[in-house]
N, C-alpha and C positions, 0 to 999 in steps of 0.2 A: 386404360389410357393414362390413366393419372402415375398409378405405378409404373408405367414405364416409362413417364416423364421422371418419375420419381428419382428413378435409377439411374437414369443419366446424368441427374444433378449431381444426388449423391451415390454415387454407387457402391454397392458393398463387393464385389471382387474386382481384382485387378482386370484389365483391357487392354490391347493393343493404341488402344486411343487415347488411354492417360498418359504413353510416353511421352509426347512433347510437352505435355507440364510438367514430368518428374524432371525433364531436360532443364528447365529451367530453375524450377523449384529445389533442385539437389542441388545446386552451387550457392544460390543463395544462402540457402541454411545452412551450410558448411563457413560461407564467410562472416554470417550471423555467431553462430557458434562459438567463431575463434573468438573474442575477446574472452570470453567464458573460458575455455581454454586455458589460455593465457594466466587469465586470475588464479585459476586453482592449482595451474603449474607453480609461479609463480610464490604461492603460500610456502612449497617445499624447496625451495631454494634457498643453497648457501648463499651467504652476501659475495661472493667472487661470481660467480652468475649471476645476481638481482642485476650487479653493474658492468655485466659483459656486453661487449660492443662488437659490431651487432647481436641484440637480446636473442634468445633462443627461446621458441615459442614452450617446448616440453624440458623439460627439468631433465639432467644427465645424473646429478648425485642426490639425490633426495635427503631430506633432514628433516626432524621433527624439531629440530632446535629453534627457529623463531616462533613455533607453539608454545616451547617450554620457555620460552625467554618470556611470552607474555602473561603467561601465569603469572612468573618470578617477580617479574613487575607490578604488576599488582597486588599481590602480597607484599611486595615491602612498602607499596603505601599504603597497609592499613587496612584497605578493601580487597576481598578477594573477588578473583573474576566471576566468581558463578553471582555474585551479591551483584553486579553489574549485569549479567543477563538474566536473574529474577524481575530485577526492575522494570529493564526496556518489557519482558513479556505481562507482568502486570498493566504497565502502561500500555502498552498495544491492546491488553484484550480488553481493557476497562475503555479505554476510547474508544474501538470497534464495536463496539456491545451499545456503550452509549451512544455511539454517532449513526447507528446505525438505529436505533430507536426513532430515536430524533429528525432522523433523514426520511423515514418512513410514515412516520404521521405527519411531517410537512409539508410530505407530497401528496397525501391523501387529501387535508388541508385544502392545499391550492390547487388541487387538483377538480375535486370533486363539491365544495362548500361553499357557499358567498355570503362574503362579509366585507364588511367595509375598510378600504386602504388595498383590498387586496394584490388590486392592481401593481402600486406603489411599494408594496412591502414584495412582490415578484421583481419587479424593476431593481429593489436596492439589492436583492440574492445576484441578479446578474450585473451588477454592479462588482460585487464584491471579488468577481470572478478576474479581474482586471489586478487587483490590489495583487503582490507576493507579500511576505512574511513581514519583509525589513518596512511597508513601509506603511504596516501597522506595529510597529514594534513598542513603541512609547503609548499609542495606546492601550496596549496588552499589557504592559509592565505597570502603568496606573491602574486599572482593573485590577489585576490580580495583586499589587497591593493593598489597594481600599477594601476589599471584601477578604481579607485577612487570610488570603492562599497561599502568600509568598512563602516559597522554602517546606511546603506542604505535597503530597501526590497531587490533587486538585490543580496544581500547576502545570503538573507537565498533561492534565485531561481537557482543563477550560478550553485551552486556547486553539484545540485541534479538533473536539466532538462535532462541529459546524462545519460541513463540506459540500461549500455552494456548489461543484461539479458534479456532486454527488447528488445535491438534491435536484438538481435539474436532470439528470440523467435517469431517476429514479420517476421524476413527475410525468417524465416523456412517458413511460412504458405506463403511469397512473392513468393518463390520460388515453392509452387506448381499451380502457378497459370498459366494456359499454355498461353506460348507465341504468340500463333495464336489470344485471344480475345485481348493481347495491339495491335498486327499488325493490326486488324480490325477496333478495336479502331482509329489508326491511319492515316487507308483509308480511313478514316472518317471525317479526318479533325481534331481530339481533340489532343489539346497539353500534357504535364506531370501533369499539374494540372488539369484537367479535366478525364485524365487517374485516378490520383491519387483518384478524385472525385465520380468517379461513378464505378470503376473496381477493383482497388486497398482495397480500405476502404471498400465495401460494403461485399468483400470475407476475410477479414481480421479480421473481429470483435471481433471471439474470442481472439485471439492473444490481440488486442486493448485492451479488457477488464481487462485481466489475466495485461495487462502492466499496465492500469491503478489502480487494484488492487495492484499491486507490487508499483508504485510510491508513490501511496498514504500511503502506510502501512511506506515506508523507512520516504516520508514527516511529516505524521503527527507523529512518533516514535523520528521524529530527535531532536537532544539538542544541537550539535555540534555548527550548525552556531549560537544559539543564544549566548552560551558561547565566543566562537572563535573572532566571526564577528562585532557582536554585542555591543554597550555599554549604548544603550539608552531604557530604562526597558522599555518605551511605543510603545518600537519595537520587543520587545521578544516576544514569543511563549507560548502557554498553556504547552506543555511538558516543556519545561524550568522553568516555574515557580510550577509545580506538582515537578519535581524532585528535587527542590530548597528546597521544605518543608522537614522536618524535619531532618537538616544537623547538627543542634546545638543542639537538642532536640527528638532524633527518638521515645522513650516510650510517651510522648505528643501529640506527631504530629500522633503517630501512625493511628486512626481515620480518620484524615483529609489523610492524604497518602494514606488508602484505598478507601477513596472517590474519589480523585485526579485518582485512578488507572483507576475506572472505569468510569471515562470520557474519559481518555485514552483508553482504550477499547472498548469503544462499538461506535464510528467511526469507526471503522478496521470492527466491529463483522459488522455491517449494509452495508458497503460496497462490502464484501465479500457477504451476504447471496444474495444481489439486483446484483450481478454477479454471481453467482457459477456456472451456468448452462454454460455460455458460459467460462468459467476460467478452467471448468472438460472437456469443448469441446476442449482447447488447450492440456492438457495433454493428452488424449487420441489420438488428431492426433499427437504429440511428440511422443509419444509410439508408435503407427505406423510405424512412419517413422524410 
């Protein structure tokens, strides 16, 4: 009985009965799609198409040339573009790596431990969740002065390893994990890190995943620290120098900014697709719960 409730939830062959969802669900993904589309067409266009009216969703003459235009450009300031996408991926995976440590034993923390404030110190995480970037930003810029970061990596890491949505999304899935497998655990002889190891992290993954799509989407989007933080151009970021083009010049640049976009995009799009499955398995236990 179970398996053939199973099947109907999720079924693994096609059916006369999934038609009227493919009826609705094929249009939608198709008008989802298009902007995607759009972008990558969009990358291959000469500038007599970027600004044809009415825009043409698919590219008629394609070109490589607002590719090569933004090499060119970067090389003659100095910096080449690959030195600009070492960085953002340094910065992305040292964030990820670290906020994702961090995110995991905090949820374990509040999750599972009691101590004092704890209450209080849960209240100011969902506090923080209110606040955007700008309007901590004088904050951040004192900090990461005082403690001698400024114009160092450590800049563009401090200020983004901390992902209050993350850690609440991470604590939700902590908390359903029943108490009697840490006590076993613990009869056992294994400490918090060893809990954390084989108990914690292995029922947690969707959570994990969904944060580390969330991190990386805020990291590699961000422009802040390299503007803020930052003063030495061989430590900036690929978004910082995408969004830097065509500030003196946007009809010129036009081109190269659609190219720049879609390097920006398609880290997030490939990140996202190689998680979805477990990223649609946290919102669905969210919704549950």
């Amino acid at each position: 009985m179970a398996n053939f409730q199973g099947n109907r939830i999720n079924p693994t062959r096609f059916s006369r009965g999934q038609i009227k969802f493919h009826v609705v669900a094929l249009p939608l993904s198709i008008f989802m799609i298009l902007p995607v589309i759009f972008m990558i067409n969009n990358a291959f266009k000469p500038l007599g198409e970027l600004f044809r009216f009415p825009p043409t969703l698919f590219v008629q003459n394609p070109t490589l040339d607002n590719f090569k235009n933004l090499f060119s450009l970067s090389g003659a300031t100095g910096i080449p573009m690959s030195r600009y996408f070492l960085n953002s991926f340094i910065v992305a995976f040292l964030t990820v790596v670290l906020g994702i440590i961090i995110t995991i034993m905090a949820a374990y923390v509040f999750s599972k431990k009691k101590f004092k404030l704890k209450g209080a110190l849960w209240e100011v995480n969902q506090m923080a969740l209110m606040f955007v970037a700008t309007a901590v930003a004088i904050p951040r810029y004192l900090i990461i002065v005082r403690i001698g970061a400024y114009n160092t990596w450590f800049a563009h890491v401090l200020p983004l390893i901390a992902m209050p949505v993350s850690l609440f999304l991470v604590k939700q899935f902590v908390d359903g994990i029943p108490n009697a497998l840490i006590e076993a655990a613990v009869v056992d002889g294994a400490g918090d890190v060893t809990i954390l190891r084989k108990v914690i992290v292995p029922l947690t993954k969707p959570a994990l995943a969904t944060s580390v799509v969330l991190t990386f989407q805020q990291v590699w989007n961000n422009v802040e620290t390299s503007n803020n933080y930052i003063t030495n151009e061989a430590l900036r970021t690929l978004t910082y120098y995408c969004n830097s083009i065509g500030v003196n010049n946007a009809v010129a640049a036009a081109g190269m900014v659609a190219a720049s976009s879609l390097f920006l995009f398609l880290p997030n799009l490939i990140i996202f697709i190689c998680m979805q499955s477990k990223v649609m398995n946290t919102m669905a236990s969210s919704g549950i719960k």
